[in-house]
C-alpha positions in Angstrom: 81.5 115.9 136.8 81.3 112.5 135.5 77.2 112.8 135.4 77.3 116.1 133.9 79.7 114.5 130.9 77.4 112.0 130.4 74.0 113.9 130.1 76.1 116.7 128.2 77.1 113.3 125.7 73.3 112.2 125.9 71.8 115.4 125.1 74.7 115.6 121.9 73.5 112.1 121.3 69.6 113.2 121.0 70.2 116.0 119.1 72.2 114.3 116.6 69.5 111.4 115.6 67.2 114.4 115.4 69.0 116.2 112.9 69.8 112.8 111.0 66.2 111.6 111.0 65.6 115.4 109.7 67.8 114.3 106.9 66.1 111.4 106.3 63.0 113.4 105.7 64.7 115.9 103.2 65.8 112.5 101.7 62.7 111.2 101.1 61.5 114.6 99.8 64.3 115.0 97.2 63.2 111.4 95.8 59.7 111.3 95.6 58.1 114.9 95.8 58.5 116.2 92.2 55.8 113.7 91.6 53.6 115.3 93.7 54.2 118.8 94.0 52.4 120.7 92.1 54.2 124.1 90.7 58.0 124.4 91.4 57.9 126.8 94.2 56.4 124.6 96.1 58.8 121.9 95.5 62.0 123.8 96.4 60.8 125.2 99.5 59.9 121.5 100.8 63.3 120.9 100.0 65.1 124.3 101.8 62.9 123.3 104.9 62.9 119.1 105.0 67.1 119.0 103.5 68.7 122.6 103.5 67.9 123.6 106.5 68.8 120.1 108.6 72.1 120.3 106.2 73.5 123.4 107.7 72.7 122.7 111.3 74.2 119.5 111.0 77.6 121.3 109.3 77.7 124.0 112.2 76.7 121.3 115.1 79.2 118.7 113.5 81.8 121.4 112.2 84.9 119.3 112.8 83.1 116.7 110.3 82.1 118.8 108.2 85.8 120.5 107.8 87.4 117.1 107.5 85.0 116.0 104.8 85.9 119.1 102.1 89.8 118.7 103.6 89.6 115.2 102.4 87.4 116.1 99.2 90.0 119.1 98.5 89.6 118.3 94.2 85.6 119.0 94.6 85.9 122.2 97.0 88.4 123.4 94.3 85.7 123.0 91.5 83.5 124.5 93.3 85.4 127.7 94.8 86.5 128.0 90.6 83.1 128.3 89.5 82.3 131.3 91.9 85.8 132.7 90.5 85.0 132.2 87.1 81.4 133.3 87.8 81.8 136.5 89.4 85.0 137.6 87.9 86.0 136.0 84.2 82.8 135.1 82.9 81.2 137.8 80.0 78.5 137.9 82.0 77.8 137.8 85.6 74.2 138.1 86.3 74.1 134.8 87.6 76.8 134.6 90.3 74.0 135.2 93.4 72.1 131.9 91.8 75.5 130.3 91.5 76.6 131.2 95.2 73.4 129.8 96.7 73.4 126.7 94.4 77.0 126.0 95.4 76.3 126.7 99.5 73.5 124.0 99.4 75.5 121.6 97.8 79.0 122.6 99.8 76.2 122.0 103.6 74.3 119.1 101.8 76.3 116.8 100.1 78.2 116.2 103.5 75.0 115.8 105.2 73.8 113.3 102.0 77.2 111.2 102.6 76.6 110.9 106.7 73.0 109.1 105.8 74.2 107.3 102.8 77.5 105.7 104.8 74.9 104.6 108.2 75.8 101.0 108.5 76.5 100.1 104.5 73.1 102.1 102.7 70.9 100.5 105.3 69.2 103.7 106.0 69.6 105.2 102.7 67.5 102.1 101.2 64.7 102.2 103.9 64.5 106.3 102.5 65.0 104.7 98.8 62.2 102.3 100.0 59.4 104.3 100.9 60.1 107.1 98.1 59.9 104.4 95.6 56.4 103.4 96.9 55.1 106.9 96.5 56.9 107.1 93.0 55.8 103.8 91.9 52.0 104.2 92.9 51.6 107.8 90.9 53.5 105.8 87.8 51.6 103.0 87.7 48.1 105.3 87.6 49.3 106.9 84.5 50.8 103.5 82.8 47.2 101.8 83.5 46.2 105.0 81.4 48.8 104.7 79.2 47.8 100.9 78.2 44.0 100.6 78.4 43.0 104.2 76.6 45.9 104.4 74.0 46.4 101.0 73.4 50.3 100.7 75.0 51.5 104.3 73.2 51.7 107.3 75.5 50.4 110.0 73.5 52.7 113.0 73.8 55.4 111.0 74.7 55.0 110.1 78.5 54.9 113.0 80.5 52.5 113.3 83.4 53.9 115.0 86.1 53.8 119.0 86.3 57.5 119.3 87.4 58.8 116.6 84.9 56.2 118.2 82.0 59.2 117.3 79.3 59.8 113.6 78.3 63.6 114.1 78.8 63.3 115.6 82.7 60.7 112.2 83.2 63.7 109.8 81.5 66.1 111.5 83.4 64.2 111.3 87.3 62.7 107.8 86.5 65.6 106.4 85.0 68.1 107.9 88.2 65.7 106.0 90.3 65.2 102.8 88.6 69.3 102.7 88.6 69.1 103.2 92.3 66.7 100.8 93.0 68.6 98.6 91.5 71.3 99.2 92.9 69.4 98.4 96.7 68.2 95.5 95.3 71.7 94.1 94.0 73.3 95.0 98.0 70.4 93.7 99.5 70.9 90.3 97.8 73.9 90.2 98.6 73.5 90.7 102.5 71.0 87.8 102.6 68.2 90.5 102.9 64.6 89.6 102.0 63.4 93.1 100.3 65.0 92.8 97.2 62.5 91.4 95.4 60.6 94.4 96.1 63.4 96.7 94.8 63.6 94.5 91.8 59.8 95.0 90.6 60.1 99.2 91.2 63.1 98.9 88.8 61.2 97.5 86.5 58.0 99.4 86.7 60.0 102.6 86.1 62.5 101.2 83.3 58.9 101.0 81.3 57.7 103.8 82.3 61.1 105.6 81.3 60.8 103.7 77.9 57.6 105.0 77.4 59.6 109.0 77.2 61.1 106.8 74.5 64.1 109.1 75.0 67.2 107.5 72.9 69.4 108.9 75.6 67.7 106.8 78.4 68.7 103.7 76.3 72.5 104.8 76.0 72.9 105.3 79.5 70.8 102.2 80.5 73.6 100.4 78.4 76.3 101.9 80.2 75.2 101.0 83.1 74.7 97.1 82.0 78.2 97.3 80.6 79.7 98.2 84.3 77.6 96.0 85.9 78.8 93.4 83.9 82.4 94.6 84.2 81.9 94.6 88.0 81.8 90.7 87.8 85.3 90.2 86.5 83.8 87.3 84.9 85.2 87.6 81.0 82.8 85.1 79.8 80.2 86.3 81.5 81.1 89.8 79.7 81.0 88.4 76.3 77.7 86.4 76.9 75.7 89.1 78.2 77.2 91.4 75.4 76.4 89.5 72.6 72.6 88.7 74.3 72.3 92.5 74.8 72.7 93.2 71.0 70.8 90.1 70.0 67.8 91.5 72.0 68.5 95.1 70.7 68.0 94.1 67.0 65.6 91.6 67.6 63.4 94.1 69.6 64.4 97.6 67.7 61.4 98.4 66.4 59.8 98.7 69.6 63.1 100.0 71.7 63.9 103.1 68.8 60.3 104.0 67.9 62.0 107.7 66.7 64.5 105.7 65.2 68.2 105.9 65.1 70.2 109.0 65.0 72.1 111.7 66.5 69.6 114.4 66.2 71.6 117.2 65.4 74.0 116.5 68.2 77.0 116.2 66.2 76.9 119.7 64.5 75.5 121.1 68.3 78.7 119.6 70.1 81.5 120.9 67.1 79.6 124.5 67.4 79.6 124.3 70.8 83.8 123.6 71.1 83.7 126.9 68.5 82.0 128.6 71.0 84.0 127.3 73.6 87.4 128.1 72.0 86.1 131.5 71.1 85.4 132.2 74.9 87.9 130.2 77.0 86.7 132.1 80.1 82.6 131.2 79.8 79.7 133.4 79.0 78.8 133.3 82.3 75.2 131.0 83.6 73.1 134.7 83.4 73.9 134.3 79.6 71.8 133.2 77.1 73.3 130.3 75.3 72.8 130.1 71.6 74.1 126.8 70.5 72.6 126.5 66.2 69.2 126.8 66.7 69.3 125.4 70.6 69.5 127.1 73.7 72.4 124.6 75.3 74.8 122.3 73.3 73.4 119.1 74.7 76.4 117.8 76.8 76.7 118.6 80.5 80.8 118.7 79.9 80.1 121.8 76.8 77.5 123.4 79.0 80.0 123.8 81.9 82.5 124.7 79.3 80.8 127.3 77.6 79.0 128.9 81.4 81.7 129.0 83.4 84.9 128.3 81.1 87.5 125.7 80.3 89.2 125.3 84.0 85.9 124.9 86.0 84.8 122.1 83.4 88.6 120.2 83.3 88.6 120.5 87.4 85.2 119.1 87.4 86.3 116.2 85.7 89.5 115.9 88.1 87.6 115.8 91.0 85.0 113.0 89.8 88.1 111.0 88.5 89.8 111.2 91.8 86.6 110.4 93.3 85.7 107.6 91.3 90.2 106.5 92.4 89.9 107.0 95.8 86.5 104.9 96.1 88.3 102.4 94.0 91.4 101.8 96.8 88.7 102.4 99.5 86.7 99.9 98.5 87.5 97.7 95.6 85.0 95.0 95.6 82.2 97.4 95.9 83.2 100.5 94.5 81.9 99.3 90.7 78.3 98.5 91.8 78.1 102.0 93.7 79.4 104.1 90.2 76.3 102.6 88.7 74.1 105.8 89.3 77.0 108.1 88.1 77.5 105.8 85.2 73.9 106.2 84.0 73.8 110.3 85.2 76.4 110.6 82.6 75.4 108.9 80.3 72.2 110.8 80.3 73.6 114.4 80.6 76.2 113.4 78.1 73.8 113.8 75.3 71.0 116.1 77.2 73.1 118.7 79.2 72.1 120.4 82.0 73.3 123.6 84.6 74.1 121.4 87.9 75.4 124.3 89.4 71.2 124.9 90.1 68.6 124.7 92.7 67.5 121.1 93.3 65.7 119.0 90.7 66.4 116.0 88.7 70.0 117.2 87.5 70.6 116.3 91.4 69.6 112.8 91.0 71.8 112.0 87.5 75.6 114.2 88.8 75.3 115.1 92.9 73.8 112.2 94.6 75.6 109.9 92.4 79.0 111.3 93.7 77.8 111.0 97.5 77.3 107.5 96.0 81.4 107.5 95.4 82.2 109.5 98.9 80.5 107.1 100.9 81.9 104.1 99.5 85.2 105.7 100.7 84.0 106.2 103.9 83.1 102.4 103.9 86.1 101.1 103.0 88.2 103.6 105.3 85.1 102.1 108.2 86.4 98.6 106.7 90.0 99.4 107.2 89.7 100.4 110.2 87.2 97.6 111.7 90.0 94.7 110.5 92.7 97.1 112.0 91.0 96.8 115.2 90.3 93.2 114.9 94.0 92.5 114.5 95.1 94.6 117.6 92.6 92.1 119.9 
């Protein structure tokens, strides 16, 4: 009997480090492979196959940890089971509920599968992932900024856009500048544990901050700033605040001519956002993500909070911003020394989609990397501290 318990626990074992090293691919897919793929088809199936598909063998092999993860994370299951409400029953239109159901299935199977790799021994294997992607990333990138700087002379003609999946200069702000915060991010942990990578971390930051200036995408520089102003914060140190402040804005005016090449303004997006409330107040209950937005002259009002609003209606948006303030709470008791460094990538995510927009309820792309992985970011720093907790609770029982 004893035997059998033990090859049944060895085989359990196996299987397990399969499906996480699975993971790990779909991981390193999700990161690096819409530089490389070639049409968008192609992209999302590498997806289904290397982090779908893993995602929802490891929720029905691991179903009691799947079910205690959306028991514990009730505010973001409640988001989610609105939107298919509002979706397929209040919304003017509902054309798009099948898109919505599968969008919400992937993220409901992979987000607890994202957390599990995330939380394995405090982001070590997440930045081994975040490590090779960033390779991959950083070698196509630095091929078109050679271009960039010995044909045109420094200016990316176009604005910089190179990629076929990122062929907008907001989508390449928007993936390069999520990874750059990430990297970061690694590299600030890694220091901190003594480890010897983060120079390496450090220098693929900095080769995609230029290349995400090059988009020269005003929005890029306002979440950039947020994120400087919680990292800052994350110090405690007052002075420290002010100085960095006050060398932030020196830089900024001493170097805006080359920082706002388009200049300085809002582009339109107060009069979008003030029709886009009209809208909203007209049609509490969302037009539903088959319709087609008509925002002015634009096709979506350029703020992730008024695109939610104005899709799915008032109480999917307000519970989405419940959830992500619990969230943001709960990683904040969990973990209150590190909680601040890990909101870094949701601080930049929003401030990014704050003046773009976007549908997250969608099939993977770079939305992923500015809202969803940013909130595994937040769940597995709860899952830390709660590891934490228990560790020292442990430590005082022996």
């Amino acid at each position: 009997m004893f035997s059998q318990n033990e090859r049944l626990r060895g085989f359990n074992n196996t299987i397990e480090l399969v499906l996480v090293g699975w993971l790990c691919l779909g991981l390193f897919l999700i990161l690096s492979s819409m530089v490389w793929s070639l049409t968008g088809s192609a992209y999302i199936t590498r997806i289904h196959l290397g982090w779908v598909l893993p995602s929802v063998l490891i929720g029905v092999w691991g179903w009691r940890y799947f079910l205690d993860f959306w028991i514990s994370n009730w505010p973001l299951m409640l988001f989610f089971i609105s939107l298919i409400v509002a979706s397929a029953f209040l919304t003017e239109n509902n054309e798009g509920v099948t898109r919505d159901l599968k969008a919400v299935c992937i993220l409901v199977f992979g987000m607890p599968a994202m957390v599990r790799v995330i939380a394995v021994r405090n982001f070590l294997l997440f930045d081994v992932v975040l490590l090779f992607s960033g390779i991959i990333v950083c070698g196509y990138v630095l091929v078109e900024l050679y271009d960039v700087y010995t044909l045109h002379k420094g200016r990316a003609v176009g604005r910089f856009e190179v990629f076929p999946q990122l062929n907008n200069p907001l989508y390449m702000a928007q993936y390069v500048g999520a990874l750059a915060v990430l990297f970061l991010g690694a590299a600030s942990r890694i220091f901190k544990n003594n480890g010897q990578l983060w120079p390496a971390f450090l220098v693929m930051f900095c080769i995609l901050a230029l290349a995400a200036s090059k988009t020269e995408s005003r929005s890029w520089l306002v979440a950039m700033a947020l994120v400087f102003i919680v990292a800052i914060y994350s110090t405690k140190r007052f002075g420290l605040m002010a100085v960095g402040l006050t060398l932030a804005v020196a830089l900024g005016w001493l170097f805006k001519d080359q920082i706002f090449t388009r200049g300085i303004s809002m582009s339109y997006r107060d009069q979008i956002w003030m029709e886009g409330i009209r809208q909203g107040i007209d049609m509490p209950l969302g037009q539903g993500s088959g319709a087609s937005l008509r925002v002015l002259k634009w096709h979506e009002p350029h703020n992730i909070f008024l695109t939610m609003w104005l899709m799915y209606g008032l109480v999917p948006m307000a519970l989405f911003v419940f959830a992500v303030l619990m969230l943001i709470n709960q990683a904040r008791v969990a973990a209150p020394k590190e909680y601040v460094a890990w909101l870094l990538p949701l601080a930049f995510g929003i401030g990014m989609l704050f003046f773009e927009g976007a549908n997250v309820i969608h099939r993977p792309n770079e939305s992923w990397l500015l809202i969803w992985v940013p909130i595994c970011f937040l769940l597995a720093a709860r899952t830390y501290g709660d590891a934490s907790n228990d560790s020292k609770i442990e430590k005082g029982k022996s």
